[in-house]
N, C-alpha and C positions, 0 to 999 in steps of 0.2 A: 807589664811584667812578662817577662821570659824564663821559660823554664822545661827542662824535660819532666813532661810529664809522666809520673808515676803515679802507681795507686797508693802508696806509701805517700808521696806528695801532693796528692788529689785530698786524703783524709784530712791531712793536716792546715790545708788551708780553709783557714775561719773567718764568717761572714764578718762584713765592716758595715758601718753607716750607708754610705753606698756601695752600689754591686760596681765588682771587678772583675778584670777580666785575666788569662791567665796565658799567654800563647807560648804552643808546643815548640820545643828549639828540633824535633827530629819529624815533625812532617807539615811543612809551611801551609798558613791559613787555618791548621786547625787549633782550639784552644779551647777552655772553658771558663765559662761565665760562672761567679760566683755571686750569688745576690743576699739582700740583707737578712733575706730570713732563710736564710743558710741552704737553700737551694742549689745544686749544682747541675749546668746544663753543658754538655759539649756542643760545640756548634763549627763551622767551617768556612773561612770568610775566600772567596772568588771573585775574578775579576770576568763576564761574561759580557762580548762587546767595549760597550762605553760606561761601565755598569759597573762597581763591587755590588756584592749581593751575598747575605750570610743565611746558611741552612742550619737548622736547628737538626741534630743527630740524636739527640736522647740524653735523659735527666739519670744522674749518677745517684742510687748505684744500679738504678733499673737496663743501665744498658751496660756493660765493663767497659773500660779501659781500650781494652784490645781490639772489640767491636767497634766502638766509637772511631776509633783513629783507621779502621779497618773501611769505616762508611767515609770517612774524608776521602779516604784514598781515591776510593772511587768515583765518588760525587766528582773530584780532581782529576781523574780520568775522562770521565763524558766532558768534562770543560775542553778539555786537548782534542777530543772528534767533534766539536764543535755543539754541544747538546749541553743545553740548559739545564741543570739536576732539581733545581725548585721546580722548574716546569715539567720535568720527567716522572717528578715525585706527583704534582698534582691530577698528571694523568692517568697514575694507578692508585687514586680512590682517596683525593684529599678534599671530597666536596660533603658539603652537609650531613648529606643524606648517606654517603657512606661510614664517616664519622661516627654518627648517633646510631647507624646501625652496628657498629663496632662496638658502641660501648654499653649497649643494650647487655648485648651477647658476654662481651667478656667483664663487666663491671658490675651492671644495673644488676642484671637476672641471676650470677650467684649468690648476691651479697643481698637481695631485700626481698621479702615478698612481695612488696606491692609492684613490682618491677613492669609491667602490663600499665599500670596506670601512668608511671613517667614514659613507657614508651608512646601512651596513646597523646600524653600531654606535648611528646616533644614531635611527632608527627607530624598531631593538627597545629601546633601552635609554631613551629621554628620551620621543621622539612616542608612545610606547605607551601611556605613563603620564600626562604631560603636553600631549597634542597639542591640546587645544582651550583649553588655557589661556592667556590674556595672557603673552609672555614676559616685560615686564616686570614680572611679576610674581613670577616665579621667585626665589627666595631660596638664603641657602648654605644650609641645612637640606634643601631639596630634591635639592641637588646629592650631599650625604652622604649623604642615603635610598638615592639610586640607588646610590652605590658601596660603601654597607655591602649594600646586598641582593645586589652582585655575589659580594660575602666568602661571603656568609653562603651562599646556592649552592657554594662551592667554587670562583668564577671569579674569584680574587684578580689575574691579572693583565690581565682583561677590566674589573676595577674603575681601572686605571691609563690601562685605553684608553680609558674612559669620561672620566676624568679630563682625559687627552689633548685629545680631541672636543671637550667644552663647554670647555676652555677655550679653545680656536682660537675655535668659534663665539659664545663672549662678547666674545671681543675685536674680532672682525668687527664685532658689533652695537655696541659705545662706537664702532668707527671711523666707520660711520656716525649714530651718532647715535640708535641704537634705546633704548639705555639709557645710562644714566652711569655708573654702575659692575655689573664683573663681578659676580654671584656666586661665579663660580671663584676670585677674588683672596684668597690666603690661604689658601688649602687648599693642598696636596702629594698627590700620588702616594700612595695607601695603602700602598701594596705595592713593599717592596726586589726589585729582577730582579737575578735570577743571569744572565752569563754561561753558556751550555754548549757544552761543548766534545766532546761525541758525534761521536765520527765512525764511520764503517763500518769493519769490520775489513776484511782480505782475502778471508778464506773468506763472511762477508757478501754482500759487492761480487759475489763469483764465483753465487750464490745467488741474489741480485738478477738477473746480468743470464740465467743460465738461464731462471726463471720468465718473465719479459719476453719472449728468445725464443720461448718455446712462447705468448704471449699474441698478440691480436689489437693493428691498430690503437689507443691513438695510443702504447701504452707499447712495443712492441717497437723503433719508433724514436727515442723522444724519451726515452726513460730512461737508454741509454748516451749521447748524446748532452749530456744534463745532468752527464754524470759524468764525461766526455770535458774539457767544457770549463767546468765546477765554477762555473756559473752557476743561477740561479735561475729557475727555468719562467716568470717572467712578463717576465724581461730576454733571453729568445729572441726571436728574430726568424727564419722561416721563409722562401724565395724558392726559389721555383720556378723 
């Protein structure tokens, strides 16, 4: 389909069974991808070499209109001096590890407390192994190495946190526009979690809080206190 694209005419067009595509009549090559679960991605199709090769410009409405056709142009520009723009683009910081440091900073760490834990999770378990690679390059085979090697250690339900992680951070990246489709899409959680239901007994409890007393700072007071009011050590809040 052809069509000048508008934002008026960007809205109106509604997801179908398969994804469609939509290309701009007022700047050649660029167009947007309309997919079935009503996703919209602009993107830029070039001829480099012997090559077509299409760049992903950013998921509507996170980037405008204006921008978007604004980023063709360009990308269309370095084609004409001779310069690759996929490859231009992954030399200012399209690899793993600059990625997951992006989305630490601007996704993970305002929106969750635990944000320290997916960072430590996607460190050791993705940038360790993968840090200097193109994300988009990343495949679902890669994504099962990691969480079969979690099994295979004995850390079956660090394989579901792994699981957890890249899939939050793949979907961050389609929202912007880093890639088009997850690797995580289609895969599950390896591993069923049990509920437990452990709790302390009384003579426990009684055991607990002696040792604590005879302990130094921070457990002598913070340990009756968590058991006092049956909260979690990181949903306290202390005032002086």
């Amino acid at each position: 389909m052809r069509k000048a694209l508008s934002v008026k005419a960007i809205e109106a067009f509604k997801p179908k069974v398969k994804r469609y595509e939509v290309h701009d009549l007022l700047c050649p090559g660029f167009s947007l991808r309309v997919f079935p679960t009503g996703r919209k991605v602009f993107t830029v199709k070039y001829r480099y070499g012997l090559t077509q090769r299409r760049l992903p410009l950013g998921v509507h409405p996170r980037i405008s209109l204006a921008e978007a056709r604004n980023k063709a142009l360009e990308a269309l520009r370095l084609v004409d001096e001779g310069i690759d723009p996929a490859a231009r683009r992954r030399q200012i910081g399209m690899s793993v590890e600059s990625i997951c440091g992006d989305f630490i900073r601007q996704y993970a760490r305002p929106r969750n407390r635990s944000w320290k834990e997916a960072e430590r999770i996607l460190q050791r378990e993705f940038v360790a192994v993968h840090g200097q690679r193109d994300i988009r390059e990343i495949k679902r085979h890669d994504i099962l190495e990691l969480m079969d090697g979690a099994i295979e250690r004995g850390a079956a339900y660090q394989a579901n946190r792994i699981h957890s992680n890249l899939r939050k951070l793949f979907n961050w990246c389609m929202e912007r526009g880093i890639v088009d489709v997850s690797p995580v899409m289609g895969t599950k959680p390896p591993t069923r979690e049990q509920a437990r239901d452990r709790v302390l007994t009384d003579d426990e409890i009684r055991k607990l809080l002696r040792v604590c007393a005879e302990d130094a700072y921070p457990f002598r007071q913070f340990v009756p206190l968590l058991l006092a009011t049956a909260q979690r050590r990181g949903d306290q809040c202390i005032h002086a």
